[in-house]
C-alpha positions in Angstrom: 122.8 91.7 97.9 123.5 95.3 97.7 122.5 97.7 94.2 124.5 100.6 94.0 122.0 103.6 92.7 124.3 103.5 90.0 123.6 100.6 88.3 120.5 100.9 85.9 120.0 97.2 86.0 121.1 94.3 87.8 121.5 90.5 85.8 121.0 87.5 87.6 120.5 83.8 87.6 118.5 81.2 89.4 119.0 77.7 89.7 116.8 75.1 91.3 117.5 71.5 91.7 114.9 68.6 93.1 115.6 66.0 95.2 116.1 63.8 92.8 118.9 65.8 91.0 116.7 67.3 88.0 117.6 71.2 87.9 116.2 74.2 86.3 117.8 77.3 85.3 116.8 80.8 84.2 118.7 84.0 83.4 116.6 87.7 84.5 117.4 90.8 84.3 115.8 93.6 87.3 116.0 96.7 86.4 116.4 99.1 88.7 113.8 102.5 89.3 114.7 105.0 92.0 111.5 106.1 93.8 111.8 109.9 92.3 111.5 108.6 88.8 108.2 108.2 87.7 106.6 105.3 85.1 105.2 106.3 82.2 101.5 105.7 82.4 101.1 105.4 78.5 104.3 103.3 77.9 104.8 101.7 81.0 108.8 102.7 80.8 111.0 104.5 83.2 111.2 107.8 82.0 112.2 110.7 83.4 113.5 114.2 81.2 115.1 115.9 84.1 118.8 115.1 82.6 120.5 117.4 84.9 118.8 116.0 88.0 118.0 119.3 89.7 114.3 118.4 90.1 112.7 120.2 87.6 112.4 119.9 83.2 112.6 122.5 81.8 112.5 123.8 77.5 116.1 125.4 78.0 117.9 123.4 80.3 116.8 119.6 79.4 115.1 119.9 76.8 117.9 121.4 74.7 120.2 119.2 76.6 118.4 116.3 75.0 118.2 118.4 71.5 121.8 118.4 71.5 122.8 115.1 72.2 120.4 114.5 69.0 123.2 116.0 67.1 126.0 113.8 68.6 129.7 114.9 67.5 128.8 118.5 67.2 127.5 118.7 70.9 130.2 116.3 72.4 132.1 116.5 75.9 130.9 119.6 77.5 129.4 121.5 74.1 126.5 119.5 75.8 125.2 121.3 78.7 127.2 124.9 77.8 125.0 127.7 79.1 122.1 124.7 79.3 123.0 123.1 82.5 121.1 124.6 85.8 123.1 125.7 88.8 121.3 123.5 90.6 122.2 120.3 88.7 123.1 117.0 90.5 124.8 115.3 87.7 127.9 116.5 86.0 128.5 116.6 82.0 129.7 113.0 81.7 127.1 112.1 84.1 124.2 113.7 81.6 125.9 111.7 78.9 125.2 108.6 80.2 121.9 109.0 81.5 120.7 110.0 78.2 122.3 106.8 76.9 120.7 104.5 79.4 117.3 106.0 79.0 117.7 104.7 75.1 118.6 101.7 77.2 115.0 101.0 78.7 113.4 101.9 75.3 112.0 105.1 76.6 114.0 107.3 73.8 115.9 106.4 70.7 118.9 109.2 71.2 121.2 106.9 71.5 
């Protein structure tokens, strides 16, 4: 089984069944941590405030990033990362978007 580095988390099933036809079933979910992101040592969660992915966290680059998706609507589409974003940055716009909204996902932030 193959996980793209896209996919945050991956849900899957097992099934067992004895020889003598009695089965059990249970549903898991595996989430996925790439080996750059770091666990939080106090909560335990993947967390990781370099939104733009070029490396570094910074106060005016991510951090206002993140500010400004606090606001929503008023720093929607590209609003978000104008004159924020580093030259350097691996993700796009979109792409900042929805890693901010996964890592409300994993319970490390509540800005989604």
């Amino acid at each position: 089984m193959r996980i793209l580095r896209s996919q945050s988390s991956l849900n899957i099933r097992l099934k067992t069944t004895d020889s003598g036809g009695l089965s059990c079933e249970e549903s898991f979910i595996l989430y996925v941590i790439n080996q750059e992101e770091k666990i939080d040592q106090i909560t335990g969660e993947l967390f990781n405030l370099d939104v733009e992915g070029d490396g570094s966290v910074t106060p005016l680059g991510d951090g206002l990033i993140v500010t400004r998706r606090l606001f929503r609507s008023a720093f929607a589409e590209d609003a978000l990362t104008s004159k924020a974003i580093s030259n350097d940055a691996t993700r796009t716009t979109d792409e900042i978007h929805e890693y901010i909204a996964e890592m409300s996902d994993v319970g490390s932030a509540a800005i989604n």
